[in-house]
C-alpha positions as YAML, in Angstrom:
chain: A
units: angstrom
residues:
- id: 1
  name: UNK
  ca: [31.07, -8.83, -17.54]
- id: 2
  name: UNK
  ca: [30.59, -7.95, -13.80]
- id: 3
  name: UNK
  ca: [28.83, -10.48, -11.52]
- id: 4
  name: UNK
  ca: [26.44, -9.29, -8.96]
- id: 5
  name: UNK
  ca: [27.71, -10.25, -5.38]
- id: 6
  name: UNK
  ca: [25.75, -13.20, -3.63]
- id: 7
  name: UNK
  ca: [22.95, -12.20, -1.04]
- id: 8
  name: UNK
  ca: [21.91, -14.17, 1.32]
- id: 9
  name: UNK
  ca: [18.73, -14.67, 3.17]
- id: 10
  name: UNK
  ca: [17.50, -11.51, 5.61]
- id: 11
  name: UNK
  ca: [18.91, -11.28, 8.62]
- id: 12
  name: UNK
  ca: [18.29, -7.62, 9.79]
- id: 13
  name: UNK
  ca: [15.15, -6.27, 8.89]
- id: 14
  name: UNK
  ca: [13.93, -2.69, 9.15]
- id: 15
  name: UNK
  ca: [9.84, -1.93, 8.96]
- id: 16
  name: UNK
  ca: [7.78, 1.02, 9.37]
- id: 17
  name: UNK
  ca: [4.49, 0.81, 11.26]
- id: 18
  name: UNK
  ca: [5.23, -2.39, 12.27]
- id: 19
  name: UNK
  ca: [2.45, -2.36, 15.30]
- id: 20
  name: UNK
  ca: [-0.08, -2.43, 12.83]
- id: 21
  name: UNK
  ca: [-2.58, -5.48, 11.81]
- id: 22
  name: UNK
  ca: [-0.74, -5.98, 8.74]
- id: 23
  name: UNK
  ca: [2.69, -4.63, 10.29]
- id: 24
  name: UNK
  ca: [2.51, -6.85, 13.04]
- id: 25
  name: UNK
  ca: [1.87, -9.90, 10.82]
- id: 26
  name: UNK
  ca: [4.97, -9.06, 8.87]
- id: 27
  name: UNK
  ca: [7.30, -8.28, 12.06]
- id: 28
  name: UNK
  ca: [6.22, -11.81, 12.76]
- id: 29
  name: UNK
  ca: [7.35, -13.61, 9.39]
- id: 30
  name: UNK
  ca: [10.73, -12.51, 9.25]
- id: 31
  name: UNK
  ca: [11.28, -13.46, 13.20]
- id: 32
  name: UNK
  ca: [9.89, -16.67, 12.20]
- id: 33
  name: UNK
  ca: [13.23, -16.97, 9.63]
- id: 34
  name: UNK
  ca: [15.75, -15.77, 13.03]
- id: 35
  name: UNK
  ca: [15.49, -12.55, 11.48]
- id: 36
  name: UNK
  ca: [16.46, -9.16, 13.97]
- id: 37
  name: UNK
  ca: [13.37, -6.76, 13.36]
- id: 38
  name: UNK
  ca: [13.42, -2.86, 14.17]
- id: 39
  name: UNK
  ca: [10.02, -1.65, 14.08]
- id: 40
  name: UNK
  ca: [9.94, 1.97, 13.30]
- id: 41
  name: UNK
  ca: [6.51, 3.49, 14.31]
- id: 42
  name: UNK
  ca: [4.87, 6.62, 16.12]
- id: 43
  name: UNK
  ca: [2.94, 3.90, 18.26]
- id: 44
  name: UNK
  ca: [4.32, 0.83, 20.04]
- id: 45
  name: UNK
  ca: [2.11, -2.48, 19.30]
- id: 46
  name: UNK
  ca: [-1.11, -2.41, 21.56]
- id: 47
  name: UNK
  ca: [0.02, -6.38, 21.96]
- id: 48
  name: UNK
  ca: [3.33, -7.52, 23.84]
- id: 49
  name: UNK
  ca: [6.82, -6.88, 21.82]
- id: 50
  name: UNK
  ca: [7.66, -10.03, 20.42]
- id: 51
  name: UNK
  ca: [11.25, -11.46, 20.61]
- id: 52
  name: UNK
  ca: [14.13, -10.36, 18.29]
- id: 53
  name: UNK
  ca: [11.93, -7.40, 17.30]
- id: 54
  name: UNK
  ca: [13.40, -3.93, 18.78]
- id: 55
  name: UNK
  ca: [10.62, -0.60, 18.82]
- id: 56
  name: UNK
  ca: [11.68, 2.51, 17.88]
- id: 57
  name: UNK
  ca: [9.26, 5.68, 17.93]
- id: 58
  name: UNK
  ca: [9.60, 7.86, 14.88]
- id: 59
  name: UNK
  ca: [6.81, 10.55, 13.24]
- id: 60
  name: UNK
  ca: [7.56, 9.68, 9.52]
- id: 61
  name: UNK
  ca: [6.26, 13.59, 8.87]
- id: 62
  name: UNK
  ca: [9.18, 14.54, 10.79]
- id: 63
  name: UNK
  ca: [12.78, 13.91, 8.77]
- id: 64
  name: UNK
  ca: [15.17, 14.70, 11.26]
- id: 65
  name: UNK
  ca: [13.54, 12.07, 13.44]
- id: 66
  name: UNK
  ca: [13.54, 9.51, 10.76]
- id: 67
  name: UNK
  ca: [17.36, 10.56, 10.40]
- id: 68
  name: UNK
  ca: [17.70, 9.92, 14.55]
- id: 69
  name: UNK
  ca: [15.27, 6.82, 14.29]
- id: 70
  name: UNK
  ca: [18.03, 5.01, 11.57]
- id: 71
  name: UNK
  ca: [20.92, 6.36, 14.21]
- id: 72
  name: UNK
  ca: [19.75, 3.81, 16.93]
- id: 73
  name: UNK
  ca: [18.85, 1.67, 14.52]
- id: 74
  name: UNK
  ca: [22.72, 1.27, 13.60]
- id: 75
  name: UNK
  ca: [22.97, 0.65, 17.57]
- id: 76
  name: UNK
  ca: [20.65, -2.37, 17.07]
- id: 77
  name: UNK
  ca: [22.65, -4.18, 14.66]
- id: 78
  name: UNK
  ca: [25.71, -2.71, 15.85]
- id: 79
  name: UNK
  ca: [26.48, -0.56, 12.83]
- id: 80
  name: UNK
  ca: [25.71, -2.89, 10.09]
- id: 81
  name: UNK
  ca: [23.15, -2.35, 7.34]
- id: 82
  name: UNK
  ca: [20.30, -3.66, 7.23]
- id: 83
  name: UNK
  ca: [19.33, -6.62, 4.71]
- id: 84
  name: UNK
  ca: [15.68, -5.29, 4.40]
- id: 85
  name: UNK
  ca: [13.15, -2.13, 4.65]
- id: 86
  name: UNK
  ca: [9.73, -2.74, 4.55]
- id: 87
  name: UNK
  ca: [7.86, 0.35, 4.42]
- id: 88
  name: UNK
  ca: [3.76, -0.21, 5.52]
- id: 89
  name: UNK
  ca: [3.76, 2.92, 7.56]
- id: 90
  name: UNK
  ca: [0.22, 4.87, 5.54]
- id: 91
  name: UNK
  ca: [-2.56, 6.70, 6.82]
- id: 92
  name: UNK
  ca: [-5.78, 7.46, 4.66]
- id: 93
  name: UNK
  ca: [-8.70, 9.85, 5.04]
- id: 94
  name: UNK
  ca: [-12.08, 9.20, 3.99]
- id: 95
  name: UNK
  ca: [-13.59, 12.06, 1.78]
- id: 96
  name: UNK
  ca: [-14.37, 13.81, -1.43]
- id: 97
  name: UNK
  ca: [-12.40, 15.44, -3.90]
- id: 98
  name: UNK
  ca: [-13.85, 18.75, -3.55]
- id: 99
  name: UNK
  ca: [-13.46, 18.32, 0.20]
- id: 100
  name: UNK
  ca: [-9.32, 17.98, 0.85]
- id: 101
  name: UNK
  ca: [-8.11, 21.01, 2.35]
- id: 102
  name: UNK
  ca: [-4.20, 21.59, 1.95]
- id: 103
  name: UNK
  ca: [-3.15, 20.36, 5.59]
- id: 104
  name: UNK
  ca: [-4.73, 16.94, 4.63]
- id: 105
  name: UNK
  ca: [-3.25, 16.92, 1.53]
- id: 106
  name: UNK
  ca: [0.36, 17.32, 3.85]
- id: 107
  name: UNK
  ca: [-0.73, 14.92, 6.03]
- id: 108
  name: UNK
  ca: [-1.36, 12.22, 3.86]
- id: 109
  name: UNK
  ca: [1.68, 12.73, 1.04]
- id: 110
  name: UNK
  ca: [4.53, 13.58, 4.06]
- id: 111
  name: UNK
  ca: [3.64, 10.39, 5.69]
- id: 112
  name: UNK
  ca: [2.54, 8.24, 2.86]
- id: 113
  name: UNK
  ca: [5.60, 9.54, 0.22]
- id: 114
  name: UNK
  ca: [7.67, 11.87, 2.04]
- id: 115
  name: UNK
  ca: [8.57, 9.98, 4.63]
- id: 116
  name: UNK
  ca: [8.54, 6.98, 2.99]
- id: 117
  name: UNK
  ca: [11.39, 7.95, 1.02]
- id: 118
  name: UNK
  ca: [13.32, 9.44, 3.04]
- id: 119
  name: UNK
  ca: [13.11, 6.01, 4.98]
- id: 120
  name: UNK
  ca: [14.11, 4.31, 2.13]
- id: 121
  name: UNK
  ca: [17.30, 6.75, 1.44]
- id: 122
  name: UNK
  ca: [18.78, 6.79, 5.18]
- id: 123
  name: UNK
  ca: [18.49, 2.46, 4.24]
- id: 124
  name: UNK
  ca: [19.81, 3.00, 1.27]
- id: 125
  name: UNK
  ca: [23.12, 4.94, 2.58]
- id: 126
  name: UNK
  ca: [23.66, 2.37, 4.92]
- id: 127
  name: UNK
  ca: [23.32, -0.40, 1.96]
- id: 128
  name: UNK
  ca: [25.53, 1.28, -0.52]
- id: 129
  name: UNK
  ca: [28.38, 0.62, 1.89]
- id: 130
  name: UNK
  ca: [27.28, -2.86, 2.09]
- id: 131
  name: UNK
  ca: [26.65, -3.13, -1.53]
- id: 132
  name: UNK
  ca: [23.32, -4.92, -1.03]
- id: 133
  name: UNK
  ca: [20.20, -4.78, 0.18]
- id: 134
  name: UNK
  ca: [16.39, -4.96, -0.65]
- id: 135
  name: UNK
  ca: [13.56, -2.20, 0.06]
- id: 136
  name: UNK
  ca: [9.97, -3.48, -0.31]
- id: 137
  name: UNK
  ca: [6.81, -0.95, -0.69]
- id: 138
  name: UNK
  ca: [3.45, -1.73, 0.42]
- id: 139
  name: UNK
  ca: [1.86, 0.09, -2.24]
- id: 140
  name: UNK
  ca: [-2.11, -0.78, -3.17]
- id: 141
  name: UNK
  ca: [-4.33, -1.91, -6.07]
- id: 142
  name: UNK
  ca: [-5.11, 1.63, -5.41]
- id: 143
  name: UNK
  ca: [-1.84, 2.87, -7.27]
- id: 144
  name: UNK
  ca: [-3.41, 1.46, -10.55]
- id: 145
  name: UNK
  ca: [-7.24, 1.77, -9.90]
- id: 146
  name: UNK
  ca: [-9.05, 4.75, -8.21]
- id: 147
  name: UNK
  ca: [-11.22, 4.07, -4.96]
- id: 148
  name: UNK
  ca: [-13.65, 6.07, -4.39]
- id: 149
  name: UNK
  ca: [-13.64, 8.68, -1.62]
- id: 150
  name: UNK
  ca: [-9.85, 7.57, -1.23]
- id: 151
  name: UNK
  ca: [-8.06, 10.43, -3.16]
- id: 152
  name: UNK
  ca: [-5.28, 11.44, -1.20]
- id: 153
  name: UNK
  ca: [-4.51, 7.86, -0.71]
- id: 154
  name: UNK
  ca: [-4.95, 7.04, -4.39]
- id: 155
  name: UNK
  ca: [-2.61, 10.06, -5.30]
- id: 156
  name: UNK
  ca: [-0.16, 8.89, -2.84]
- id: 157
  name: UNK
  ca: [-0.17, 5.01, -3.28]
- id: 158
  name: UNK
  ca: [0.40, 6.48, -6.92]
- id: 159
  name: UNK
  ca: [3.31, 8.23, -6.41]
- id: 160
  name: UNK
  ca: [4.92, 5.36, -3.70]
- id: 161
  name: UNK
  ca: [4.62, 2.47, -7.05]
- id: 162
  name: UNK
  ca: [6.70, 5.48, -9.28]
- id: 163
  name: UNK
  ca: [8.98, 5.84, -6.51]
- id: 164
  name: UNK
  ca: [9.56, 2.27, -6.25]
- id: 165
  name: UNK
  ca: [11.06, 2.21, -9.84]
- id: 166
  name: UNK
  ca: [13.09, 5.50, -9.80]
- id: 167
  name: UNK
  ca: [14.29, 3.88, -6.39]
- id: 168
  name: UNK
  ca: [15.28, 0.58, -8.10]
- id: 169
  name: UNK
  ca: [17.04, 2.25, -10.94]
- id: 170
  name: UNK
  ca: [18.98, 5.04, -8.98]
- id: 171
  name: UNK
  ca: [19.87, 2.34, -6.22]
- id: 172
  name: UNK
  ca: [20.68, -0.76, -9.04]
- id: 173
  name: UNK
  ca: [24.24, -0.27, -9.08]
- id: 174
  name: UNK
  ca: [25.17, -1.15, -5.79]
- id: 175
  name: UNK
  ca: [22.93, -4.28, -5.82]
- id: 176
  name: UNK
  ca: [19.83, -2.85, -4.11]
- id: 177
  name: UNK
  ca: [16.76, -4.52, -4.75]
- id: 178
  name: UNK
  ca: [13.40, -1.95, -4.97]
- id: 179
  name: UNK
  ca: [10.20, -3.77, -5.17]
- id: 180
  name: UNK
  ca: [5.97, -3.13, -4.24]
- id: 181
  name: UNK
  ca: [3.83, -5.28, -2.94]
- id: 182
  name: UNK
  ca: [0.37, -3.88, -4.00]
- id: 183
  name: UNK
  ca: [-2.37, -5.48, -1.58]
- id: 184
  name: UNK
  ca: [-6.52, -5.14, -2.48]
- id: 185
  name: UNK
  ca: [-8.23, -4.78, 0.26]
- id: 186
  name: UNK
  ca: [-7.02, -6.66, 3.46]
- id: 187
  name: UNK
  ca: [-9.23, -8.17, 6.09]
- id: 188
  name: UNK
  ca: [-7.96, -6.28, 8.72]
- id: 189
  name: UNK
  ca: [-8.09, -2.29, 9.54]
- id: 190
  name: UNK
  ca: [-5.24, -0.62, 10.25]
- id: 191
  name: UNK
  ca: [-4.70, 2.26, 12.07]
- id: 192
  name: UNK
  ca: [-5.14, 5.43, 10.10]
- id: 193
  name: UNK
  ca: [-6.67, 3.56, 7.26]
- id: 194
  name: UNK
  ca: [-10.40, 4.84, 5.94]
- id: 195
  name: UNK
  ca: [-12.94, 4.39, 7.40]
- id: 196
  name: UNK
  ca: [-14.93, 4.20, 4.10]
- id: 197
  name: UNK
  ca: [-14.00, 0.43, 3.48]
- id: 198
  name: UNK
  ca: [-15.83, -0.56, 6.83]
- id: 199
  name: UNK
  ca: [-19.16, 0.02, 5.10]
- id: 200
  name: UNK
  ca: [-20.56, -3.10, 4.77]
- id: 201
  name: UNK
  ca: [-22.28, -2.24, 1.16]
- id: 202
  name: UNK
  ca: [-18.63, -1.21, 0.07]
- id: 203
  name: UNK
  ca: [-17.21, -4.26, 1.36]
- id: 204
  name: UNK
  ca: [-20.00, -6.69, -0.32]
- id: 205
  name: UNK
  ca: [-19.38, -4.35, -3.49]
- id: 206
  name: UNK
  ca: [-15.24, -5.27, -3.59]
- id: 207
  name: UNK
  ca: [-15.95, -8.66, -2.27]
- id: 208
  name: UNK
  ca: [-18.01, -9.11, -5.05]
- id: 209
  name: UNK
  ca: [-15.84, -8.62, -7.92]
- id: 210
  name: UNK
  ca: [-12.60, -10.63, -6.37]
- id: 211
  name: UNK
  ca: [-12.67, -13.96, -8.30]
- id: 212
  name: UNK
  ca: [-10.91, -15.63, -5.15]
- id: 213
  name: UNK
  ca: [-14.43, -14.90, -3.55]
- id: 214
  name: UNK
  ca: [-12.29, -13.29, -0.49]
- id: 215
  name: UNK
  ca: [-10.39, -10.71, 0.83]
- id: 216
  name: UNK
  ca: [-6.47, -10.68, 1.06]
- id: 217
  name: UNK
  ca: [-4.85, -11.67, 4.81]
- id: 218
  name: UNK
  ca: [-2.42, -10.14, 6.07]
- id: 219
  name: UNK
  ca: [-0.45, -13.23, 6.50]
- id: 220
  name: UNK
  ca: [-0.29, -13.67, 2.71]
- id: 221
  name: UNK
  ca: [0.76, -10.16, 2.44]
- id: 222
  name: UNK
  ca: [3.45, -11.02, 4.50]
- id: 223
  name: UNK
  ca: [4.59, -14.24, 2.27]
- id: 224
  name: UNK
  ca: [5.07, -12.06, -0.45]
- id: 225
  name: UNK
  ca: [7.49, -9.38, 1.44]
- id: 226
  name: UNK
  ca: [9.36, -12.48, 2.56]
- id: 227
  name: UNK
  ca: [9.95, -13.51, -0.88]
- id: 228
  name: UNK
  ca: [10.95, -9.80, -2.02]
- id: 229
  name: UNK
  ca: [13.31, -9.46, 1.02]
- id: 230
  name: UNK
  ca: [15.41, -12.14, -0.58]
- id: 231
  name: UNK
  ca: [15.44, -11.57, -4.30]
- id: 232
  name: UNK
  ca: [18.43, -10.59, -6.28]
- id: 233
  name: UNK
  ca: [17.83, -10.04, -9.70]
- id: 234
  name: UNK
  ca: [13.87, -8.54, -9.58]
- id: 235
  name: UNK
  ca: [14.09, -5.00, -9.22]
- id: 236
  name: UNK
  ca: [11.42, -1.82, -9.86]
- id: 237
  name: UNK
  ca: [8.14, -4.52, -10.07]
- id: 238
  name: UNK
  ca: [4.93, -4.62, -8.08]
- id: 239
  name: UNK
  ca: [3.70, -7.48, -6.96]
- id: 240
  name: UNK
  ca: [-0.62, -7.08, -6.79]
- id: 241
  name: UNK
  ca: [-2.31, -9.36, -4.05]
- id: 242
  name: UNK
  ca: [-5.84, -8.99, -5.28]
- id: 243
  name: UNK
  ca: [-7.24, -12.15, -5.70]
- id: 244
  name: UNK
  ca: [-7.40, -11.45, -9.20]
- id: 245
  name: UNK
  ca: [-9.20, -8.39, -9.19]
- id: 246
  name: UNK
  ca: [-7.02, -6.70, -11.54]
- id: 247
  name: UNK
  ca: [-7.61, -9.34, -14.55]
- id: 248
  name: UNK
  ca: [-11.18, -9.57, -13.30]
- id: 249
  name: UNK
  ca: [-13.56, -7.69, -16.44]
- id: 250
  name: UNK
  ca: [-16.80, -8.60, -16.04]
- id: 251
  name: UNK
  ca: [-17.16, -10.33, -12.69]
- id: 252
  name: UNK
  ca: [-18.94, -13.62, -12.07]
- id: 253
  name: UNK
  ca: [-21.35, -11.68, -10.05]
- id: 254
  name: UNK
  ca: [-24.75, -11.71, -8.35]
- id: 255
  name: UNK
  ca: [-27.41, -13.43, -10.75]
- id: 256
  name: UNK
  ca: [-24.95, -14.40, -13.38]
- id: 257
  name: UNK
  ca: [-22.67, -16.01, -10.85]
- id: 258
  name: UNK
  ca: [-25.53, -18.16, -9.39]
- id: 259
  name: UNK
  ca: [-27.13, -18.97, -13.06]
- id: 260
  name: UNK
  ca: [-23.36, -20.09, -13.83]
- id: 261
  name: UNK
  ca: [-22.83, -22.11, -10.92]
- id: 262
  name: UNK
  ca: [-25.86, -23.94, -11.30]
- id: 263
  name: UNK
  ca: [-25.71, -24.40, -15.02]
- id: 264
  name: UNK
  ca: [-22.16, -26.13, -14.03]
- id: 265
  name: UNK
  ca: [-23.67, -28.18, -11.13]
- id: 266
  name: UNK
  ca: [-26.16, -29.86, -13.60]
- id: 267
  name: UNK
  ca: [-23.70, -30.51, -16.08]
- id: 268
  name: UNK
  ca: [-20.34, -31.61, -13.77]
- id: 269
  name: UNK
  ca: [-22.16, -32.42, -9.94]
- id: 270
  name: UNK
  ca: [-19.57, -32.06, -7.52]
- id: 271
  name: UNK
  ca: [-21.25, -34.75, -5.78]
- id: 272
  name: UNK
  ca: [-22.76, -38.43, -6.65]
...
């Protein structure tokens, strides 16, 4: 029986649309570990680069310049692989179903899927030579459960969790790691990101039915790409950040939440 070569914690780390809320947050983690960071992204951060993280432009509809993009990339870290790929790079559009014309439809899937994978195959060349590696997805709660007004995202965030597990079995025997980490709804925008969430009645709507009473940071989506980046045996899983939205069925709500609370109160006072 064949034993799977040691891996040790990430030391270069590749992400795309790192100059993002949530990007930016997870650039930071992995420098906080000593971690080298390339951040692949059409836009540099609005905010000062931070140190140990290198900026390379790249329009994920555009392949060949994904293909250039991983070419300096190998300049960074002076022609090794990298350890990681984070892909967050994802725009959304806010409309109806009846409403998507075809260009948005090309928009949306050659960013969110096409380019994502072909990110995740010009990493993946480079860690088949090194026989390891780990590529983490930001997916969504959105790959398992429809938003509304979302459905190009939906569709796409869809496709991104199946690609994570053909990804983790075509890539599994040369010790690469493919995992998702599916996020509810963050407290920060992103760029490109819906507007539709910024509605406050949609907001109070999603806030409502989160048992954790609050909305995911992007710090803590961060934690849990950290913890993917160094895994070894977990391969083709999604990790959801949701605050427990997705075992939530009927949701301590409104009325029933305060006739709950205070039937509790008056039984168990949390003060004397």
């Amino acid at each position: 029986m064949s034993k799977a070569s040691p891996q040790n914690a990430p030391g270069r780390v590749v992400i795309t649309g790192g100059s993002g809320g949530i990007g930016r947050e997870i650039v930071a983690r992995f420098l906080d570990e000593g971690c080298h960071v390339v951040n692949l992204d059409r836009l540099a951060p609005a905010e000062p680069p931070m140190p140990g993280c290198d900026f390379v432009a790249v329009d994920l509809l555009d392949v060949a310049a994904i293909r250039a993009a991983f070419a300096q990339i190998d300049s960074h870290f002076d022609g090794q692989a990298p350890d990681v790929l984070v892909c967050g790079a994802a725009i959304g559009m806010t409309h109806h179903a009846l409403e998507v014309q075809p260009e948005d439809m090309d928009r949306v899937m050659g960013i969110n899927v096409r380019g994502t994978f072909f990110c995740a195959q010009e990493a993946a060349f480079r860690m088949r030579r090194a026989n390891a590696g780990r590529i983490v997805v930001i997916t969504s709660l959105c790959a398992h459960q429809a938003w509304a007004q979302e459905p190009l995202y939906n569709i796409s965030k869809a496709a991104q969790h199946g690609m994570v597990q053909t990804l983790a079995v075509e890539l599994a025997p040369f010790n690469i790691q493919v995992n998702a980490v599916a996020p509810g709804v963050v407290e920060v925008k992103s760029q490109g990101m819906s507007g539709n969430r910024a509605r406050p009645e949609i907001l109070q709507h999603y806030h409502d039915i989160i048992p954790a009473r609050r909305f995911c940071t992007p710090q803590e989506v961060a934690e849990a790409i950290w913890m993917l980046g160094k895994v070894t045996y977990m391969t083709g899983q999604a990790i959801t950040i949701d605050g427990g939205v997705m075992a939530n069925g009927l949701a301590y709500i409104g009325s029933l939440r305060d006739d709950v609370l205070a039937r509790l109160e008056s039984k168990f006072p949390t003060s004397t």
